[in-house]
Structure formats: structure tokens, C-alpha cells
C-alpha positions, 0 to 999 in steps of 0.5 A: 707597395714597396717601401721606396714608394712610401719614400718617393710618393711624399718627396714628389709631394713635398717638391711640389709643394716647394716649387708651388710656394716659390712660383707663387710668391713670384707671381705675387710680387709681380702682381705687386709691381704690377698695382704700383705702377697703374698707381703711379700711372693713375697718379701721373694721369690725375696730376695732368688732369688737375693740371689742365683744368688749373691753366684753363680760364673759367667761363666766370672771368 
């Protein structure tokens, strides 16, 4: 092995390990937005459940 290869091995390395942290961290905010809006969406969906059985008359009345 040349010298350029004790060079050129560990940057290909290293740009990988760099471009891996970036594209990682991408994904992980997207996942984030992701659980923060089926939160919201879930919220929004048990407010209108909550909603509907409040405006409905029980059988006792």
C-alpha cells in the first residue's frame, strides 16, 4: 500500500461517518414531526369523541 492510501482510506471514512450523522439526524427529526403530528391528530380525534358523547342524551334522562 502507498501512503496516499493510509491518507485517502480513513477520509472516505470519516466523510461517511459525517454524511451518516447528518442524514441520521435528518431522519430523526422527521420522525419527531412525524409522533407530534399523530399526537395531535389523536388528541383532535378524542376531543371530538368526547364531544359527541357529551351532545348525546344518555338513555337515564
Amino acid at each position: 500500500m502507498t501512503l496516499g492510501h493510509f491518507i485517502y482510506i480513513p477520509g472516505i471514512l470519516l466523510l461517511g461517518v459525517v454524511i451518516g450523522y447528518v442524514l441520521g439526524g435528518r431522519a430523526a427529526a422527521v420522525g419527531a414531526e412525524d409522533a407530534q403530528a399523530r399526537d395531535r391528530r389523536r388528541a383532535a380525534r378524542e376531543a371530538r369523541r368526547k364531544a359527541r358523547t357529551a351532545d348525546t342524551p344518555s338513555a337515564d334522562e
